[in-house]
Structure formats: structure tokens, C-alpha cells
C-alpha positions in Angstrom: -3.9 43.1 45.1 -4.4 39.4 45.6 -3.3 37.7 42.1 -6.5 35.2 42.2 -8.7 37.8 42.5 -7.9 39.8 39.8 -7.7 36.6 37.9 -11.3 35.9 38.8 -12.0 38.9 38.0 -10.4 38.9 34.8 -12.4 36.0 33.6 -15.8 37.3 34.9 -15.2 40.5 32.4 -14.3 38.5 29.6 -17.3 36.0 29.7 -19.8 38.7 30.2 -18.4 40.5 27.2 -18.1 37.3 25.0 -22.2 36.7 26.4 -23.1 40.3 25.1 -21.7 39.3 21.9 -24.1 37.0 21.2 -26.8 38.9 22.7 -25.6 41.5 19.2 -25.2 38.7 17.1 -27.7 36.0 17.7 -26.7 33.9 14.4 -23.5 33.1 16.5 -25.5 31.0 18.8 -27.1 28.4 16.3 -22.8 28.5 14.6 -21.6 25.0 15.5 -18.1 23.9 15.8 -17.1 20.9 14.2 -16.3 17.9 16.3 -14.4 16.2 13.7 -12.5 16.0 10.6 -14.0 14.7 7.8 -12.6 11.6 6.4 -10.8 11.9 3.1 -9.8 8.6 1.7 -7.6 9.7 -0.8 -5.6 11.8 1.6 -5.9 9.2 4.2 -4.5 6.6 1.4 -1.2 8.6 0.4 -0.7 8.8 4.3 -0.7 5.4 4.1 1.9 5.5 1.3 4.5 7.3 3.4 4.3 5.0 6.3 5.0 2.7 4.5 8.1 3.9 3.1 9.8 3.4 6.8 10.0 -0.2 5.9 8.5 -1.1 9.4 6.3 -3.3 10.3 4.9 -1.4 13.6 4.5 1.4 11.7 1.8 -0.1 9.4 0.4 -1.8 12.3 0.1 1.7 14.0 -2.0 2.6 11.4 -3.9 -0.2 11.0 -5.0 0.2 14.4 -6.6 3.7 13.5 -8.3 2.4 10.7 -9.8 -0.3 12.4 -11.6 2.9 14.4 -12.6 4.2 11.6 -14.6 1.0 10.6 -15.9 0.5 13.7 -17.3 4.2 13.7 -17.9 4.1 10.1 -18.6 0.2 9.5 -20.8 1.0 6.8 -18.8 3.4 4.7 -17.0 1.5 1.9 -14.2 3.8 1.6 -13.1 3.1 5.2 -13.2 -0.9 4.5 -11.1 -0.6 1.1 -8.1 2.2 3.4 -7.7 -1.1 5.8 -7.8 -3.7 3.1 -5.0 -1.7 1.6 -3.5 -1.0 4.7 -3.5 -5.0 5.5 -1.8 -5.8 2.4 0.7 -3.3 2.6 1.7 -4.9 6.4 2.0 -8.1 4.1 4.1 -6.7 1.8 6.3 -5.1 4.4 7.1 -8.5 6.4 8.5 -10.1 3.2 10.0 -6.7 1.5 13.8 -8.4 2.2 12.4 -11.5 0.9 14.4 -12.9 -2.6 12.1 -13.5 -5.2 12.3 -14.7 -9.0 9.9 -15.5 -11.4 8.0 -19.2 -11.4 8.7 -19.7 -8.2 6.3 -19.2 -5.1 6.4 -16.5 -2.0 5.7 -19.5 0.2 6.6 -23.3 0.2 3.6 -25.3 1.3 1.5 -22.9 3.2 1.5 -19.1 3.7 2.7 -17.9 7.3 -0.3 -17.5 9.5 0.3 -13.8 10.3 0.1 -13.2 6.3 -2.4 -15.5 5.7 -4.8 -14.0 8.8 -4.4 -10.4 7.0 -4.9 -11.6 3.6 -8.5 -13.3 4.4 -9.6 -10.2 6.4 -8.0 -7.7 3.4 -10.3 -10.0 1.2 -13.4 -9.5 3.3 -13.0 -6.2 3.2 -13.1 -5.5 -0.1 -15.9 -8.4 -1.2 -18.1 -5.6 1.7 -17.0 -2.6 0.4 -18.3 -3.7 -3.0 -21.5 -4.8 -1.8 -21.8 -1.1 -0.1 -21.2 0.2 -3.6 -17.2 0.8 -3.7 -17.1 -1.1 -7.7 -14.1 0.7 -8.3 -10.4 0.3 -10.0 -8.9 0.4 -6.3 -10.9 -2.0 -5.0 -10.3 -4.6 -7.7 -6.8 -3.7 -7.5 -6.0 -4.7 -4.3 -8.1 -7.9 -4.6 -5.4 -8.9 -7.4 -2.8 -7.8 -4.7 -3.7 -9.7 -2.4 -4.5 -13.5 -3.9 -1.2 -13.9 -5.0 0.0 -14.5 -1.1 -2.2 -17.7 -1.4 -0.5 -19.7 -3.8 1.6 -22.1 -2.0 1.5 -24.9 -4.7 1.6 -25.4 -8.9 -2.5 -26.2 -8.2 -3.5 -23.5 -6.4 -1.3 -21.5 -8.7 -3.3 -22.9 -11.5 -6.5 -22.6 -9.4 -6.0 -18.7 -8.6 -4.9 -17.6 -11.9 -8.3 -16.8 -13.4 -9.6 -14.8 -10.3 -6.5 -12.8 -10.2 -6.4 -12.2 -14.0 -10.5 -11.4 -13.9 -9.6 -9.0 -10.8 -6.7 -7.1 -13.0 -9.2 -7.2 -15.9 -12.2 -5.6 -13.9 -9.5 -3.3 -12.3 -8.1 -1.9 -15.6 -11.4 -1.7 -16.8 -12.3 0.7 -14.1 -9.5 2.6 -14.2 -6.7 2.5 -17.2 -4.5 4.8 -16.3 -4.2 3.7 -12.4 -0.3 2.8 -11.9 -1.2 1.0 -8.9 -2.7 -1.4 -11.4 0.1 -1.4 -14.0 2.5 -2.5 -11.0 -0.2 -5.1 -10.1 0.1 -6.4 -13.7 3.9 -5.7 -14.2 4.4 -8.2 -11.4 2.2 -10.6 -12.9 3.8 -11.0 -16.3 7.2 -10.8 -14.7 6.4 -13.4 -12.0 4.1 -15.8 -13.5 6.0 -19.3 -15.0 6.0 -19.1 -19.2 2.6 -21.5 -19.2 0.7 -19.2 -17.2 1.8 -15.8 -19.0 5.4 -14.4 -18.3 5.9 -11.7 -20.3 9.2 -9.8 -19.9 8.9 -6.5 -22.2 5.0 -6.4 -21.3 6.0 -6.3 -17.4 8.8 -3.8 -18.0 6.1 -1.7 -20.1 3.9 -1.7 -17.0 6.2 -1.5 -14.2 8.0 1.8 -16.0 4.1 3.1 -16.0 3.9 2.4 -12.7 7.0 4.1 -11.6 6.7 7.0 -13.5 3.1 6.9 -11.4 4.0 6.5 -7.8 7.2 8.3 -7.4 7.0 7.6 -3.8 7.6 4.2 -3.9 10.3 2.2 -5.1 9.3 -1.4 -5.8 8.1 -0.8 -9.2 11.5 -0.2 -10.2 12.9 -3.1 -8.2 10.5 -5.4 -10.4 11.6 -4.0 -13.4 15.3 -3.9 -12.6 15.1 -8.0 -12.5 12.6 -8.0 -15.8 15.7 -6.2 -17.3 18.3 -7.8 -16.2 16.5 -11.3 -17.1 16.4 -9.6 -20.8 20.2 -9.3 -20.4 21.1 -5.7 -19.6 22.8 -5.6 -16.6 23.7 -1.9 -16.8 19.9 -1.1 -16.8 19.3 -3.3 -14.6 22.1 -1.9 -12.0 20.5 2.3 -12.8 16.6 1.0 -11.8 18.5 -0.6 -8.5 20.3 3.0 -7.9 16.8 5.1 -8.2 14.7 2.5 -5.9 17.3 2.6 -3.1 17.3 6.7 -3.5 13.7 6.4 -3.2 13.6 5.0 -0.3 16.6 4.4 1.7 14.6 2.4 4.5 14.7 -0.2 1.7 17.7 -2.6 1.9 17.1 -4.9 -0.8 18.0 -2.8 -3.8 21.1 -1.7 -2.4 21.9 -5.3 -1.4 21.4 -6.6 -5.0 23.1 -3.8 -6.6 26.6 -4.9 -4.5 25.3 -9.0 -5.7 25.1 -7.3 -9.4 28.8 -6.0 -9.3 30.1 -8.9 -7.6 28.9 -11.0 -10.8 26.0 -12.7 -9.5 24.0 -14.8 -12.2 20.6 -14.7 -10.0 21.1 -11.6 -7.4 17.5 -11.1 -6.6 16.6 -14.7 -5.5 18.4 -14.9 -2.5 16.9 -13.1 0.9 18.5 -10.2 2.0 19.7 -9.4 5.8 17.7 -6.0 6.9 20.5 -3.0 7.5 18.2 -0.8 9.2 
């Protein structure tokens, strides 16, 4: 028998049984498939969380570029805006992650890169919009915090930011206490900040251990506190934190760099930048 016949024929027998189906069950008929997944931000957000434990900046950028599909489907939903805020600042942390950094000093000297800077003002626009579309939440507030900091260049507009970012961690906390992505926000803020504006070594190590405790997927709370500790003169702590945030995440070089500066004696092992491995 010719094979495309009986192929043809094949199909003609099952679509005229799959039509008297429905002829027996009419509810079938009005059943709708769904067309698409429905968005989940929270799911969406720890997604976001393990891409960005490859340390890579295209990676980020990859998702980025689906979120921005999302807003442009969904440009009114606030949830959408807030996921590429915090994806935005998460590309900015990225591109400095193997940057050296100690407290009273600034990310930037003079002005903040353009790439950073472009991603910071959009992140920022976003979450001002999500707020006026109703998104008053912990999160939100959060990642304004997060995201102001890449903006001081200078002791005045370090002076000139520090209420907004300390009214954005207040609202933030307020919202939601018990948030760790806050507590990391804060722990770098009393860690980082020079003595006149609010360092606070034991507060910062308070918060940052909250934090790590809270987000077992990511490592940088424990880098923070690994230099809080070591700044209050135990190196041996200092050295453990170092050993658990490169086991978090490998992709990582900077702990495992500063833990080799740490052994070798170094008096300041985390100021210095670090040359990426990976």
C-alpha cells in the first residue's frame, strides 16, 4: 500500500474521531488553552538571582533584554518595572563585582562610568513608575537605596545623597523588617559610609550576618562582613566569611583573591581591584 496514503488516511480517522468528541462533549469546545504563562515576579526575581551568580555580564544583559518585553507588553504593571530596576542594578553591580573597595572612599573618582550611570537613571525611573502604579513596597524602596549610592562621585554629593538614601532604607525597613535584601542594603551602609556620616562596624556586621543567613544564594553579604571584621581586628573571622562566599559562588573571584592577600599579610586586602580568573 502506498505509505502516504495510509498516512492520509490515518489522519482523516483521527480528526473525525477527535470532531465526534466534541460533538459528546460540547463543554470541550468553549475549554481554552492558555496562550501564556502567567507572570510571577517573585519566581521571575530568584531567577534573576541565579543569573547572577555566573558573574557575567551578558548574562544579566540576556535577561534584561526579556524583561524589557515584558514592560513593553505589560508597561503598566508595576511588578514588571520593579524585576528590570532590579535586574539593572544587578548588571551594575556585576561590572564592578572585582572592583576593591573600603570604607570612606567612593566607587568612582569624579564621575560614574556612563554605562553605570545610563542603568542607574533608568533603574531609578522605574521604580519612581512602579510606585505611582501602586508598587509602595519594601522591594521597591530597597533597590532605590541600591541604586543611589553609584552616584556619589564627590564628598558633596555624598553629603547631598545621604538623606534620600537613609529616607529610602527607612521607608524600606518600614515596609518590610525582616527583608535581608534590606539588611545587606544597610550593612553596606554602616560599613561603607566615612565616621561623620554613620559607620558603624558591629551594626553592619549585625545586618550583613542577617542578610546572609537570608539569601544563601549569594555571597556578597558575607564579603561585606568579612572586611567589617577584619577592620574590628579578627583576621581569622575575617579569613572563614572569605572561605563561605567563594563556596557560594565560585564564579566569584574576589573572595578567593583576598583570602590569598589575607595569608600573605596584607594590612588593607580588599582595597585593591582584583584580576577576573574566570
Amino acid at each position: 500500500m502506498n505509505v502516504r496514503k495510509t498516512a492520509g488516511a490515518v489522519t482523516i480517522l483521527l480528526l473525525g474521531a477527535w470532531a465526534g468528541y466534541l460533538y459528546l462533549n460540547p463543554g470541550l469546545r468553549e475549554a481554552k488553552i492558555p496562550t501564556e504563562v502567567v507572570f510571577n515576579a517573585k519566581k521571575e526575581s530568584q531567577l534573576l538571582r541565579q543569573v547572577r551568580k555566573s558573574c557575567d555580564v551578558q548574562d544579566i544583559s540576556d535577561f534584561i533584554a526579556k524583561q524589557r518585553l515584558s514592560v513593553a507588553r505589560y508597561p503598566t504593571d508595576p511588578e514588571h518595572l520593579r524585576l528590570l530596576a532590579e535586574a539593572l542594578l544587578e548588571r551594575c553591580a556585576t561590572r564592578i563585582i572585582n572592583k576593591g573597595f573600603a570604607p570612606g572612599t567612593m566607587l568612582f573618582d569624579g564621575e560614574t562610568p556612563k554605562d553605570i550611570l545610563s542603568d542607574i537613571e533608568e533603574a531609578l525611573g522605574l521604580v519612581s513608575k512602579a510606585r505611582e502604579l501602586g508598587d509602595e513596597t519594601s522591594e521597591n524602596w530597597r533597590i532605590e537605596a541600591s541604586l543611589l549610592p553609584y552616584k556619589i562621585v564627590s564628598l558633596p554629593s555624598a553629603i547631598m545623597l545621604a538623606r534620600p538614601i537613609t529616607q529610602a532604607l527607612d521607608k524600606a525597613l518600614e515596609l518590610g523588617k525582616d527583608n535581608p535584601h534590606i539588611h545587606f542594603a544597610l550593612g553596606c551602609r554602616k560599613l561603607l559610609a566615612p565616621r561623620y556620616l554613620g559607620q558603624d562596624l558591629e551594626k553592619a556586621i549585625e545586618h550583613l550576618e542577617f542578610a546572609a543567613a537570608g539569601l544563601p544564594l549569594d555571597e556578597r553579604p558575607l564579603i561585606y562582613a568579612a572586611l567589617a571584621t577584619l577592620l574590628l581586628g579578627d583576621r581569622p573571622r575575617s579569613t572563614e566569611l572569605l572561605e563561605l562566599a567563594a563556596k557560594r559562588t565560585p564564579a566569584n573571584d574576589f573572595p578567593a583573591e583576598v583570602i590569598q592577600r589575607l595569608k600573605a599579610g596584607e594590612n588593607d586586602p580588599f582595597a585593591r581591584d582584583v584580576i577576573p580568573r574566570h
